[in-house]
C-alpha positions as CSV (number, residue, x, y, z in Angstrom):
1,X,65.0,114.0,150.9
2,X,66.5,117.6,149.7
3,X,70.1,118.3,150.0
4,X,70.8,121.3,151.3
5,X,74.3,122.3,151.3
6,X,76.2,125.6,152.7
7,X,79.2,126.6,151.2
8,X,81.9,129.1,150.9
9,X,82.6,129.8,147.0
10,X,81.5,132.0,144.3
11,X,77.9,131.6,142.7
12,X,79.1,132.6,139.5
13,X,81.0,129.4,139.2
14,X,78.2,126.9,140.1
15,X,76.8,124.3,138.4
16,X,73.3,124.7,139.3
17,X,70.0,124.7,137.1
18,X,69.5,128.4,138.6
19,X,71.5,130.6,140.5
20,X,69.7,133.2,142.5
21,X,70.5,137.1,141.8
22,X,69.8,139.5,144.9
23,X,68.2,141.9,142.6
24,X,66.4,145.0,143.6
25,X,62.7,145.3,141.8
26,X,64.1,147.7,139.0
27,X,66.2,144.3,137.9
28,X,69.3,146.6,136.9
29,X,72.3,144.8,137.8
30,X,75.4,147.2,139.4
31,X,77.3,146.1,142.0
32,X,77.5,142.7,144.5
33,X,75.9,139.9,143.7
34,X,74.0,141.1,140.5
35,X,77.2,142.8,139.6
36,X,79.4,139.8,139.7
37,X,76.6,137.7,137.6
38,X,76.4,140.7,134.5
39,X,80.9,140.6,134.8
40,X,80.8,136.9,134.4
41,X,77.6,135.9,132.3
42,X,77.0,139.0,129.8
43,X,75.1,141.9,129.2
44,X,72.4,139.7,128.1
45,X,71.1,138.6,131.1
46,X,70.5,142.3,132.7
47,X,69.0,143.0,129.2
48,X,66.6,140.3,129.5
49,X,65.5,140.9,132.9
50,X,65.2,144.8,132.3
51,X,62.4,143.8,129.7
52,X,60.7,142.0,132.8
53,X,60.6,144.6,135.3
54,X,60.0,146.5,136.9
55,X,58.3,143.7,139.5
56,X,57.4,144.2,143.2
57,X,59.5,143.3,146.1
58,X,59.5,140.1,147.1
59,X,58.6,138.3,143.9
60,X,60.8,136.6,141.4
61,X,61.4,136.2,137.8
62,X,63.5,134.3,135.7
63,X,66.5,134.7,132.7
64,X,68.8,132.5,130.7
65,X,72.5,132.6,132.9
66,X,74.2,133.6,129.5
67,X,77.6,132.2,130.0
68,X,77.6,130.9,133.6
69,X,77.3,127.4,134.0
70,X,73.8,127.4,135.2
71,X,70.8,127.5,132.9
72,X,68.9,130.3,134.6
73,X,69.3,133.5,136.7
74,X,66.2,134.2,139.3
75,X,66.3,137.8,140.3
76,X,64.7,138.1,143.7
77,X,63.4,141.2,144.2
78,X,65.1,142.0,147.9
79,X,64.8,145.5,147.8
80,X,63.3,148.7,146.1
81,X,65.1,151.7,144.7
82,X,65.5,152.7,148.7
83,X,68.6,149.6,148.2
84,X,66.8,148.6,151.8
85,X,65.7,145.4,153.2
86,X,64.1,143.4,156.0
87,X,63.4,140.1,156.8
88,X,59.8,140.0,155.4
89,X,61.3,141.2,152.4
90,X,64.0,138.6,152.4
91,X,61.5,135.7,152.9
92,X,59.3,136.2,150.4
93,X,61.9,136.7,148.0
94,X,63.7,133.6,148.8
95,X,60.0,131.5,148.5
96,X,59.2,133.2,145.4
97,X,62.8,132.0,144.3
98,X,61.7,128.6,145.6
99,X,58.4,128.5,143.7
100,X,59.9,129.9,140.7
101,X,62.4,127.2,140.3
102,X,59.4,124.6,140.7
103,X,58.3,126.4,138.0
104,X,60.8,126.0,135.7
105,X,61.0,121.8,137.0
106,X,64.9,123.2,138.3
107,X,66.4,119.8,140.4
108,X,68.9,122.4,141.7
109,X,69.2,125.9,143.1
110,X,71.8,128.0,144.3
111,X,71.5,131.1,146.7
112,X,73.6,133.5,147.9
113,X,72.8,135.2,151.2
114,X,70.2,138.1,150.3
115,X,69.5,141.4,151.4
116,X,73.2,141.3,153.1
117,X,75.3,143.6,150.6
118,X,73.8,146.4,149.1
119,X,71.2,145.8,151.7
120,X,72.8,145.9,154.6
121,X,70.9,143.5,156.6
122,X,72.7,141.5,159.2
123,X,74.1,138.0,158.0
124,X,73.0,136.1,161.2
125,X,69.7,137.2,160.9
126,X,69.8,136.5,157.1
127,X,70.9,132.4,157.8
128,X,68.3,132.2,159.6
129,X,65.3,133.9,157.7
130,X,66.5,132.2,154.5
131,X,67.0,128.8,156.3
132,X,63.9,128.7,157.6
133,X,61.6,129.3,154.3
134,X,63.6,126.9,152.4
135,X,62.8,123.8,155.1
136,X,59.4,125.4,155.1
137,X,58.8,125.4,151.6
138,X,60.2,122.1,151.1
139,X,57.9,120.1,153.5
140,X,55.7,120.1,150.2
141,X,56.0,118.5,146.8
142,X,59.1,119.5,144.6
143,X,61.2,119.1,142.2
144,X,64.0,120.3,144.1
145,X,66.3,118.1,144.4
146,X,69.5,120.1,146.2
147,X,69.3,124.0,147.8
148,X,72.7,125.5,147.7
149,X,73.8,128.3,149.8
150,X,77.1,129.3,148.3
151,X,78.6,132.5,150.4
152,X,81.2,134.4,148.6
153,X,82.9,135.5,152.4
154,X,83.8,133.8,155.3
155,X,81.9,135.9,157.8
156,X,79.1,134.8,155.4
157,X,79.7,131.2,155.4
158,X,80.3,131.0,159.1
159,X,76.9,132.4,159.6
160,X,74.9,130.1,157.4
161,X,77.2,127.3,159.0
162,X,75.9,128.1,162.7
163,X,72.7,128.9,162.1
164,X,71.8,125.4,159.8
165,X,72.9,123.1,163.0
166,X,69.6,123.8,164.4
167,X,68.6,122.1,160.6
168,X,70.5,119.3,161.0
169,X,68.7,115.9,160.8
170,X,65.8,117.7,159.6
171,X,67.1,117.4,155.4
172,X,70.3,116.3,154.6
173,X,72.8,119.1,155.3
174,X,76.3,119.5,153.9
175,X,78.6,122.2,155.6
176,X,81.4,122.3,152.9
177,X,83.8,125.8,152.8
């Protein structure tokens, strides 16, 4: 069974295999989420993803994590150069994340909520999008082994928190803050 675990912290300081960037589909890294990963890892990582994009919307592709403690960054391509999103968008980002880190034979992956920053796109609605295409996707084969949601706010956290009871029993859940 997959561990899935919701938690309030900052991805940056995970010990994941991969830690998922909400990236937009130019892969240039500015503010929020992709932002705090170029601050904290190094320039290399936006370098390397620059020489893999431009990439549609919804798809995925993958970096060394420079000096965070994971081994890779997936940048999930949650919006265009608009800097808007909606929930189609934000689900087949987070199963191209998904598949990506099947990939790459990851045991563990770490999200944060997309599409919710820069985005703008509600964080209830989010949870529950996101939830539901991870316990989708993972009804199948994987080497997944634990799906992190780590949410840098509270607001954030709470959401994820509420809308994963409807999860619970289904994987093994862990509501940590």
């Amino acid at each position: 069974m997959v561990r899935i675990s919701i938690r309030q912290g900052d991805i940056t300081e995970v010990k994941a295999d991969a830690i998922v960037n909400a990236a937009n589909n130019n892969l240039w890294m500015g503010g929020g989420v992709a932002g705090a990963i170029k601050r904290r890892g190094g320039e290399a990582i936006e370098e390397e993803a620059l020489k893999k994009g431009p990439i549609q919307v919804g798809t995925a592709v993958a970096t060394g994590a420079g000096n965070l403690p994971a081994k890779y960054v997936v940048h999930a391509a949650v919006m265009g150069q608009d800097l808007k999103t909606d929930a189609e968008k934000i689900e087949q980002a987070t199963m191209s994340s998904l598949k990506l880190a099947d990939e790459l034979k990851v045991g563990s992956i770490a999200f944060p909520a997309l599409g919710t920053g820069v985005g703008g796109f509600p964080l209830q609605k989010a949870a529950k999008v996101m939830l539901q295409a991870v316990t989708g996707y993972l009804n199948r084969e994987t080497s997944l082994q634990e799906v992190s949601f780590v949410l840098f706010s509270s607001d954030a956290y709470e959401a994820f928190a509420a809308e994963a009871a409807a999860y619970q029993g289904e994987h093994y859940l862990d509501l940590t803050d």
